[in-house]
C-alpha positions as semicolon CSV with decimal commas, in nm:
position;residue;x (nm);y (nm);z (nm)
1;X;-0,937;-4,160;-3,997
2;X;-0,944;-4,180;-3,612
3;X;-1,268;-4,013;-3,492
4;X;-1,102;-3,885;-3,139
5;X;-1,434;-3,744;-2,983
6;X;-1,479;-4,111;-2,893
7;X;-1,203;-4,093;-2,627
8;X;-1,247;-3,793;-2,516
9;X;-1,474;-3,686;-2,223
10;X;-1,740;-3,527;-2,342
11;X;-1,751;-3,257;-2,060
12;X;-1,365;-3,141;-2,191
13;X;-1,424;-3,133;-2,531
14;X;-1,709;-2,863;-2,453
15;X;-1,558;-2,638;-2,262
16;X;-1,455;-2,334;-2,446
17;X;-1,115;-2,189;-2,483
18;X;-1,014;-1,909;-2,288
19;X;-1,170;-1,550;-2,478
20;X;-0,840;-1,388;-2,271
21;X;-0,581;-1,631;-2,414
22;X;-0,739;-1,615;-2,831
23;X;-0,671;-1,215;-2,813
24;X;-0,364;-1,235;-2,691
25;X;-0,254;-1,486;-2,846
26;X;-0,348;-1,319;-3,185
27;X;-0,165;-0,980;-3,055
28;X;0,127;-1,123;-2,990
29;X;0,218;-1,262;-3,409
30;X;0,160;-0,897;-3,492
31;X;0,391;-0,562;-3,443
32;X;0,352;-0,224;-3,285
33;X;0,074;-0,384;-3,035
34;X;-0,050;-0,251;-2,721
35;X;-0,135;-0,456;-2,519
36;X;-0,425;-0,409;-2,225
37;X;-0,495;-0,775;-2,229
38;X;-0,344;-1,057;-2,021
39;X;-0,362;-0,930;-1,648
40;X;0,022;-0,987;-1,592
41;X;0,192;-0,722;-1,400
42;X;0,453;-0,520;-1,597
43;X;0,708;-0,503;-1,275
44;X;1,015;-0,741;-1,272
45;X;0,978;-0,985;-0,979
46;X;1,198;-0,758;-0,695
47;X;1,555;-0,872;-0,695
48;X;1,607;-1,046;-0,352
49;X;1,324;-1,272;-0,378
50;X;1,476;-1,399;-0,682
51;X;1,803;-1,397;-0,543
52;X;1,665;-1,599;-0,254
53;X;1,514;-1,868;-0,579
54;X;1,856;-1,877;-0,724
55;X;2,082;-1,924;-0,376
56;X;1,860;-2,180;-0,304
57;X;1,942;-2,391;-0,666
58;X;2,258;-2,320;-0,569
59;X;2,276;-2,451;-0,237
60;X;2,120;-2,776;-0,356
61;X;1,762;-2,764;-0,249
62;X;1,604;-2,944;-0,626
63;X;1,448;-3,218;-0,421
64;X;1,035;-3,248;-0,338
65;X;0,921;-3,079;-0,059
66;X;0,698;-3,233;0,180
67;X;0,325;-3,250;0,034
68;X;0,218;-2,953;0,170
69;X;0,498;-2,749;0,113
70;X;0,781;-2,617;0,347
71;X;0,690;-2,585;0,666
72;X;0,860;-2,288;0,695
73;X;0,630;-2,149;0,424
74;X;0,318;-2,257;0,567
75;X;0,474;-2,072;0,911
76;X;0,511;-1,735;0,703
77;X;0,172;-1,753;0,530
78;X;0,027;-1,827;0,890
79;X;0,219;-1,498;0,987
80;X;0,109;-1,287;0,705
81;X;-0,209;-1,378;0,738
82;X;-0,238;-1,300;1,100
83;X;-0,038;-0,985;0,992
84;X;-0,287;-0,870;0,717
85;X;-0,587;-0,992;0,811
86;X;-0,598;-1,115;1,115
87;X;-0,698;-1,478;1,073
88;X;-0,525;-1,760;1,266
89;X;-0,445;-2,053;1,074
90;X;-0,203;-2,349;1,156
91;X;0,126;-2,414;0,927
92;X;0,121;-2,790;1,008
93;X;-0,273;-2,839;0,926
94;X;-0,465;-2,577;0,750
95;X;-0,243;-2,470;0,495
96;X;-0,131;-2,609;0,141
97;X;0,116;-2,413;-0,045
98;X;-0,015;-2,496;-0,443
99;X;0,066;-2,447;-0,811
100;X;-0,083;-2,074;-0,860
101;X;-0,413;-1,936;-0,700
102;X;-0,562;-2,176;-1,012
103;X;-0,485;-2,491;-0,857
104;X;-0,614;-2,423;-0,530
105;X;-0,922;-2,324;-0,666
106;X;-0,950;-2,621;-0,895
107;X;-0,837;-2,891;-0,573
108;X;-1,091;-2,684;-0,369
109;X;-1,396;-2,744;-0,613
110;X;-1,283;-3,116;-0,633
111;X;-1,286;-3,159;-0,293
112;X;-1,646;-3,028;-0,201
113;X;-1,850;-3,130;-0,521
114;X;-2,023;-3,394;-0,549
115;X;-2,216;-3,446;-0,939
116;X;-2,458;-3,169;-1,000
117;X;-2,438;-2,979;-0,702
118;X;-2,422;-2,577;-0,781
119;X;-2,152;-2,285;-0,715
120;X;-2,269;-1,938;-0,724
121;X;-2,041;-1,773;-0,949
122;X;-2,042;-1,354;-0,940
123;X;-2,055;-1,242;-1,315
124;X;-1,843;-1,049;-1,481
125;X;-1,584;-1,363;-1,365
126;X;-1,273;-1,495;-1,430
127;X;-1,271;-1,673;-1,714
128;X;-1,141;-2,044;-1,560
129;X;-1,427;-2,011;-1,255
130;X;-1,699;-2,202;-1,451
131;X;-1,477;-2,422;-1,623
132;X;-1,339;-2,547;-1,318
133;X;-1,671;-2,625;-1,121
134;X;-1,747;-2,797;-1,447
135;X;-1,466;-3,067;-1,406
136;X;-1,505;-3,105;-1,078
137;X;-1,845;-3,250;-1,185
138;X;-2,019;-2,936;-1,042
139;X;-2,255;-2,678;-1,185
140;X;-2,156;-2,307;-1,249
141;X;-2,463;-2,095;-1,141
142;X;-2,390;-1,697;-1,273
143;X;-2,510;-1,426;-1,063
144;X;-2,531;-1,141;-1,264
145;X;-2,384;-0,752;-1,160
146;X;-2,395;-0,411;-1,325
147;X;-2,251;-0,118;-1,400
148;X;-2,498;0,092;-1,207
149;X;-2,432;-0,087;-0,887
150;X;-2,041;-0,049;-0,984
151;X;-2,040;-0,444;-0,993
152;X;-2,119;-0,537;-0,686
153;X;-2,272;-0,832;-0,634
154;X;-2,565;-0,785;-0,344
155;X;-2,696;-1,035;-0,070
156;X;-3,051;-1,048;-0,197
157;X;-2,894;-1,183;-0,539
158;X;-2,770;-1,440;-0,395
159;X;-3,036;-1,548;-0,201
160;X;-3,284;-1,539;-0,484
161;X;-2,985;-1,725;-0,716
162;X;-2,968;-2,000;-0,400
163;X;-3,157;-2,372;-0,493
164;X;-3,185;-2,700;-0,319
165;X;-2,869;-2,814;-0,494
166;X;-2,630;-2,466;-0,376
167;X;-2,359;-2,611;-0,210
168;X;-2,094;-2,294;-0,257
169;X;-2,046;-1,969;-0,375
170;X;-1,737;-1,785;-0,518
171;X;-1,635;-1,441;-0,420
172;X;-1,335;-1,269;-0,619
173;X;-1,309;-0,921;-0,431
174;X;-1,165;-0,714;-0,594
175;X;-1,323;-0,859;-0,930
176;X;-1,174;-0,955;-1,195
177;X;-1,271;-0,838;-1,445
178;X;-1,438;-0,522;-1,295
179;X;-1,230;-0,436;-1,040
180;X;-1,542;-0,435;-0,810
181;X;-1,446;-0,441;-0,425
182;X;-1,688;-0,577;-0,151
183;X;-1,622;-0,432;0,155
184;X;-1,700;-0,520;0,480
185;X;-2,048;-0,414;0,518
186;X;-2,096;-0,571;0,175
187;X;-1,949;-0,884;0,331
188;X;-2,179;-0,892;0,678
189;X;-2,476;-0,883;0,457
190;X;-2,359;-1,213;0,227
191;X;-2,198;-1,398;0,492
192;X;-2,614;-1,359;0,668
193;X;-2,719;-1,523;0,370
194;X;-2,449;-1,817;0,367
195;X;-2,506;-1,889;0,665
196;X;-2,866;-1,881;0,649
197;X;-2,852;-2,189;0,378
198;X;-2,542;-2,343;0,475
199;X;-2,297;-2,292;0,231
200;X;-1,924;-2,243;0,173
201;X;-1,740;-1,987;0,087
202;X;-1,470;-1,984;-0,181
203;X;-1,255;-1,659;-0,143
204;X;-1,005;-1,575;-0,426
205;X;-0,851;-1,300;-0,265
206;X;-0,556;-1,333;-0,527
207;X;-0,566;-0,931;-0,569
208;X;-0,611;-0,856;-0,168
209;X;-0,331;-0,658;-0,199
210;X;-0,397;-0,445;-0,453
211;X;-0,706;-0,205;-0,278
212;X;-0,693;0,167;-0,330
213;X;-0,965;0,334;-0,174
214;X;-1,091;0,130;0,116
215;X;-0,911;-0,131;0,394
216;X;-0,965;-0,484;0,246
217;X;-1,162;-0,730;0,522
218;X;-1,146;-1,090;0,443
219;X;-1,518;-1,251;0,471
220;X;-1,347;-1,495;0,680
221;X;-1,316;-1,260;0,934
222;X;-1,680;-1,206;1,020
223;X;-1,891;-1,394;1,279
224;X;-1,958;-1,780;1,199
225;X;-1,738;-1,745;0,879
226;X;-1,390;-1,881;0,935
227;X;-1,522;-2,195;0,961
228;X;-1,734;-2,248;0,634
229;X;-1,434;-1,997;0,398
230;X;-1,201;-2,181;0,234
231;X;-0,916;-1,882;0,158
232;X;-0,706;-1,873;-0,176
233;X;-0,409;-1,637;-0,203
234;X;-0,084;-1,633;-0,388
235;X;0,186;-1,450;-0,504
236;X;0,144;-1,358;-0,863
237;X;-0,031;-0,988;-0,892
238;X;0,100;-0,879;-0,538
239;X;0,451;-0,988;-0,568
240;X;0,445;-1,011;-0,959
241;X;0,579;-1,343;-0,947
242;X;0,310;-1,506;-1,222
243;X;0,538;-1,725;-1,370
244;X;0,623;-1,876;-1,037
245;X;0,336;-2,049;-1,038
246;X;0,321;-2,037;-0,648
247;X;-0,046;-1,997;-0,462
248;X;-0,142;-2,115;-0,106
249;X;-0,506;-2,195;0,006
250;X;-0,598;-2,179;0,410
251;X;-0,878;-2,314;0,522
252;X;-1,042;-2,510;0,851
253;X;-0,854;-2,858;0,934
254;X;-1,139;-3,138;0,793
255;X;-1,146;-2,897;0,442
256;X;-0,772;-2,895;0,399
257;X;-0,767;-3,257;0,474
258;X;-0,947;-3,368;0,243
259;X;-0,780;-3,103;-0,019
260;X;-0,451;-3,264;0,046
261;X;-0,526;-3,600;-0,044
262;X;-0,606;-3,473;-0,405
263;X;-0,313;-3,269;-0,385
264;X;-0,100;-3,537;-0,342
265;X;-0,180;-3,746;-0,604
266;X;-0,225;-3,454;-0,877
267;X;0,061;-3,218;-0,833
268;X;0,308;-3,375;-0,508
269;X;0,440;-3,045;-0,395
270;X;0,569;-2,666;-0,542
271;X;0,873;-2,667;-0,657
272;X;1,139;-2,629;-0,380
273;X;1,375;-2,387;-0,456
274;X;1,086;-2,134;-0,547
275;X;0,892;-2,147;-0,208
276;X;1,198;-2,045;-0,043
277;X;1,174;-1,694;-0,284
278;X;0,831;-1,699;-0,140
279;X;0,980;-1,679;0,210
280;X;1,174;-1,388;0,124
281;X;0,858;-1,244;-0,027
282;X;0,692;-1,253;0,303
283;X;0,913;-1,183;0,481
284;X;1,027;-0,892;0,324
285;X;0,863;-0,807;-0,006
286;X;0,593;-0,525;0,147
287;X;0,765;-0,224;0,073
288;X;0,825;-0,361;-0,287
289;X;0,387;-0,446;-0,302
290;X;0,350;-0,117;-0,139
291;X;0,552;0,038;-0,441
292;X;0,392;-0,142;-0,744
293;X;0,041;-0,054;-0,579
294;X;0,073;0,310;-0,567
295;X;0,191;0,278;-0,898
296;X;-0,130;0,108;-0,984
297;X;-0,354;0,340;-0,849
298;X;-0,179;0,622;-1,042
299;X;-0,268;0,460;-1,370
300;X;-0,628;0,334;-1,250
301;X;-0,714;0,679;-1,194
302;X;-0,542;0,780;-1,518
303;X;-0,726;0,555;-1,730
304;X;-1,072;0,615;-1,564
305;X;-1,115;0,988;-1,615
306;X;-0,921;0,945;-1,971
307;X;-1,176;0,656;-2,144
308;X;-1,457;0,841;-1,977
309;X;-1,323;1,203;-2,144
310;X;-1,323;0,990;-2,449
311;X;-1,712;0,879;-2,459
312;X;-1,638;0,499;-2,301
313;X;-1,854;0,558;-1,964
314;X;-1,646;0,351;-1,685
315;X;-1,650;0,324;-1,367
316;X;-1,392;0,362;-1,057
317;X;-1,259;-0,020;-0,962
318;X;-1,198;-0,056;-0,615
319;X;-0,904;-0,290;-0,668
320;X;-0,686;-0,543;-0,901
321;X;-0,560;-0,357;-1,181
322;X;-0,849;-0,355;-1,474
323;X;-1,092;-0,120;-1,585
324;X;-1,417;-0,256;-1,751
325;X;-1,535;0,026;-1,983
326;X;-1,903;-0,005;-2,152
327;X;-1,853;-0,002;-2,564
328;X;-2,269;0,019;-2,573
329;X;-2,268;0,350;-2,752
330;X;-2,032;0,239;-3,055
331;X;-2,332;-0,033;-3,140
332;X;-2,056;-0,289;-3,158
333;X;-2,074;-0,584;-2,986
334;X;-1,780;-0,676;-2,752
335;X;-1,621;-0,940;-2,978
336;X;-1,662;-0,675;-3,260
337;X;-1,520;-0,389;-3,087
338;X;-1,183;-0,579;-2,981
339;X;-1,088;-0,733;-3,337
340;X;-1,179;-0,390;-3,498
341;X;-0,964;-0,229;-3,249
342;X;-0,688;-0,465;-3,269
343;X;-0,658;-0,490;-3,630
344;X;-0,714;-0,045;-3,696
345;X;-0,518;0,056;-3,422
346;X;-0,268;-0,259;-3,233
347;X;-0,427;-0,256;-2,916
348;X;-0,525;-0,539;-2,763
349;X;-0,828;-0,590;-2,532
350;X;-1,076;-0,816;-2,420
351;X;-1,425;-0,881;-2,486
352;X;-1,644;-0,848;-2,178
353;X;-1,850;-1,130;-2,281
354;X;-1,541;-1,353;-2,217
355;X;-1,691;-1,331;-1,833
356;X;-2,011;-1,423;-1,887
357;X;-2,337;-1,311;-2,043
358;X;-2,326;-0,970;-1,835
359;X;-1,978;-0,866;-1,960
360;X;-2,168;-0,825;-2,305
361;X;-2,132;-0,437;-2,427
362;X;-1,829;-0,409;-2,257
363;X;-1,444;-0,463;-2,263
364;X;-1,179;-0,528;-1,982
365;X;-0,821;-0,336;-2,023
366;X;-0,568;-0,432;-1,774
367;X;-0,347;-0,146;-1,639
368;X;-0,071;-0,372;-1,544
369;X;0,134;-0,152;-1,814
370;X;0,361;0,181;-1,773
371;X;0,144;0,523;-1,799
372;X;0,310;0,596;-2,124
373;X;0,211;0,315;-2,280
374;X;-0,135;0,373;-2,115
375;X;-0,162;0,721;-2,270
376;X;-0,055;0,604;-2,616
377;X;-0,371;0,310;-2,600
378;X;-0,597;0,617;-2,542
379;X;-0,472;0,827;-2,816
380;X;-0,528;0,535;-3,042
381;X;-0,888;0,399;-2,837
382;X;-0,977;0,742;-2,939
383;X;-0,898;0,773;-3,310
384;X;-1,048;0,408;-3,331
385;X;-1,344;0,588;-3,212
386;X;-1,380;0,863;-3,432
387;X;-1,328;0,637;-3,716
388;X;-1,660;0,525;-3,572
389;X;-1,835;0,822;-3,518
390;X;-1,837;0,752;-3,150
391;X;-1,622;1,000;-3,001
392;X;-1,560;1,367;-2,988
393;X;-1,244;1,542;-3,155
394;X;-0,886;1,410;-3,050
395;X;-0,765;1,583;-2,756
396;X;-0,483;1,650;-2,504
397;X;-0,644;1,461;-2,205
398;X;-0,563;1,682;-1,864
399;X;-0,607;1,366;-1,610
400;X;-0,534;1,361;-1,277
401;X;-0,265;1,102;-1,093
């Protein structure tokens, strides 16, 4: 008998498998399940971007693309991001068109750790954050954030989380999981700090699109910041194109350098015939974004009031499309509350402690579904609590839209 932990590096085999993935997974071998768990959105990608995919197979473009990606790409990401935020970046040199937001992050990571050094990671986070700074030979350093501050992540917390070895610090506005939004006075105060100690900035600004109350304001935008913020974007929750795999990172000239080199070897390009759907995306996919988002904020601020009317205290997420309810007053913990709920009543959810110690007492729902669906999770997130003794009588819920 082969004992494979001898082959295998040690810092792989520890990692943990995604908390998201194992309830899903699960969900989907049984029947009748709701699911609130994978943050996929529920739209169809719009019809002439993937008519632009297909024309392009058919015209003959299956070849690689130069390393970088199209230029013609890279020319309407520069656009759209003078466009949406304005920040001027150069197709030719600051600009990598990637394999999802995922890859960018992980080839970003690689390309400014060296062994040991430390990235500030805002908790409640994305599951893959940590993992990634851990293979790039990094350290994950969790700052924590609460509900009572809505989960937003303050500039004296991360100046009191900063050490000798800091070399970075991850922002993910809106949050996922929380759906917290930093806006820009949030941002002047943190970019103060960073540049204070002399750090980077990695911005996942994957769900940039999807704000509802407030104008979204890139950090690279303030003062001294453009040139320490390495920018990651994409296409899957804006464009719902998530099994497109297409993300783009933009970032100053010496950065994306560096960033390409490892690109190169690990990945060689997108695949062509789908970066020219992401032209048509671009180019001509914000009416469709502008669509799916007001959808979105129907159903956040359906699913806010309703979990609240049903004794799960949660706050209002500034953006993406999940709501991170506190369980506290069912005295299960987060692990116990999901299985319970998915094996009484078929919906799916995830644990909060999936995102880090601070996600504990909590669970994230994704809203990335149709309202009726939505309203039939409540009815049974309600009887599931009654069975506990947790929640007042079932009830027609009167929410607003």
């Amino acid at each position: 008998m082969i004992d494979y932990n001898q082959f295998l590096a040690t810092q792989a085999v520890e990692l943990k498998p995604s908390g998201i993935r194992r309830f899903f997974d699960v969900a989907s071998k049984m029947e009748n399940v709701i699911s609130l768990g994978v943050g996929e959105p529920d739209f169809v990608t719009p019809w002439a971007i993937r008519d632009m995919a297909i024309a392009s197979i058919e015209d003959g473009f299956t070849s690689y693309t130069a390393n970088p990606g199209l230029l013609e790409l890279r020319e309407e990401i520069a656009n759209y991001m003078e466009r949406k935020y304005h920040l001027s970046y150069q197709p030719e040199n600051q600009i990598i068109v990637t394999i999802g937001a995922s890859q960018a992050l992980d080839t970003a990571f690689r390309s400014l750790l060296n062994p040991g050094e430390e990235v500030l990671i805002i908790e409640p986070a994305f599951v893959s954050y940590a993992a990634l700074v851990t293979m790039a030979g990094g350290k994950p350093i969790p700052v924590s954030t609460w509900a009572e501050n809505g989960f937003k992540v303050t500039a004296e917390q991360i100046e009191k989380a900063i050490t000798a070895r800091t070399k970075a610090i991850l922002l993910c506005s809106p949050n996922n999981p929380t759906g917290a939004f930093l806006n820009k006075q949030d941002l002047v105060a943190i970019a103060e700090v960073v540049k204070k100690h002399n750090l980077i900035v990695v911005s996942d600004e994957i769900y940039a699109e999807l704000t509802y109350d407030e104008d979204y304001d890139s950090i690279a935008t303030l003062p001294g910041m453009y040139e320490r913020t390495i920018v990651i974007n994409g296409f899957s929750k804006a464009f719902a194109m998530t099994g497109w795999r297409l993300g783009y990172v933009c970032a100053p000239q010496p950065i994306i350098e560096v960033m390409l080199k490892i690109h190169q070897y690990t990945t060689m390009c997108a695949p062509h015939m789908l970066q020219h759907g992401a032209v048509e995306a671009l180019r001509n996919g914000a009416d469709q974004v502008e669509e799916m988002r007001k959808s979105y904020r129907r159903r956040r601020n359906y699913i806010v009031e309703a979990l609240n009317q049903i004794g799960l205290n949660c706050h209002l997420p500034g953006g993406a499309f999940y709501v991170f309810p506190s369980i506290q007053n069912t005295g299960l913990t987060s692990e116990q509350f999901a299985e319970q709920l998915l094996m009484k009543e078929r919906v799916a959810v995830v644990p909060g402690n999936a995102f880090g110690e601070s996600g504990e007492g909590y669970i994230r729902c994704s809203y990335a579904t149709s309202l009726q669906q939505l309203q039939e999770a409540i009815r049974r997130i309600e009887k599931f609590l009654q069975s506990l003794g947790a929640s007042p009588k079932v009830c027609e819920h009167q929410v607003s839209l």
